[in-house]
C-alpha positions in Angstrom: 0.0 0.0 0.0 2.9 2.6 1.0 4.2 1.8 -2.6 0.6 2.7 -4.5 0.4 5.8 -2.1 3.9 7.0 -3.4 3.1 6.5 -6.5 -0.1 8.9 -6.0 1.9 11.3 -3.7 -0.4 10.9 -1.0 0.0 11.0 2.6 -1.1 8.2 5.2 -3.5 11.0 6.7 -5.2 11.6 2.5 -5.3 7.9 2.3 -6.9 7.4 5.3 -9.2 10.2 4.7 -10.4 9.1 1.6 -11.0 5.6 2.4 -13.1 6.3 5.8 -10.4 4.8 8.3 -9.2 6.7 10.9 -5.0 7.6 10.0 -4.0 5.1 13.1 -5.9 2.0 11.5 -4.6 2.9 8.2 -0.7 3.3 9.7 -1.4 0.4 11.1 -2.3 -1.4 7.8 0.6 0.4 5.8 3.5 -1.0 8.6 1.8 -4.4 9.2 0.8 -4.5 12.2 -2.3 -5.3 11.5 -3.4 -7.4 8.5 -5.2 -5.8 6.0 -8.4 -7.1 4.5 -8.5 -7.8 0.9 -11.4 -6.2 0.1 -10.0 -3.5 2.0 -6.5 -3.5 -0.4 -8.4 -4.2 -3.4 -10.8 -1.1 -2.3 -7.8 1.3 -1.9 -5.6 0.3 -4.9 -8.6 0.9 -7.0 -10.6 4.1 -5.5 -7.8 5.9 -3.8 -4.9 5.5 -6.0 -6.7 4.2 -8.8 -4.5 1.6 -9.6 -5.0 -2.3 -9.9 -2.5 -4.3 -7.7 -1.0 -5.8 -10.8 0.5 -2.4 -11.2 1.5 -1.8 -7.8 3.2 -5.2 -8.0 5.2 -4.3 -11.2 6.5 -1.0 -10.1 8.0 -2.4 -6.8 9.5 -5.6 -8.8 10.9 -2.8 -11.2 9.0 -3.7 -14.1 7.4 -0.5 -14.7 
C-alpha cells in the first residue's frame, strides 16, 4: 500500500481520509501490524490511487 500511495503522492493521513479509516488503523495497515483485508487492499488500490494491484506489484518488482 505505502508503494501505491507513493506513486499517488499521498499522505497516510489523505489515504486514510479518503478511504473512511481513521489515520491510526490505516498506519497500522501500511506498517503491518495489522493485517489488511483484501477487500480493503483491493478497495484502496482501485478508488484511492486508482491503480489495480498488478500495477502496484510491477513498479515495486521494477518492471514498470
Amino acid at each position: 500500500m505505502k508503494t501505491g500511495r507513493n506513486i499517488r503522492g499521498l499522505t497516510q493521513i489523505e489515504v486514510a481520509e479518503i478511504y473512511g479509516v481513521s489515520e491510526r488503523t490505516y498506519q497500522r495497515w501500511e506498517r503491518g501490524v495489522v493485517r489488511v483485508p483484501f477487500d480493503d487492499v483491493s478497495a484502496i488500490c482501485a478508488r484511492v490511487f486508482k491503480l489495480g494491484i498488478d500495477e502496484i506489484r510491477a513498479v515495486i518488482n521494477g518492471e514498470d
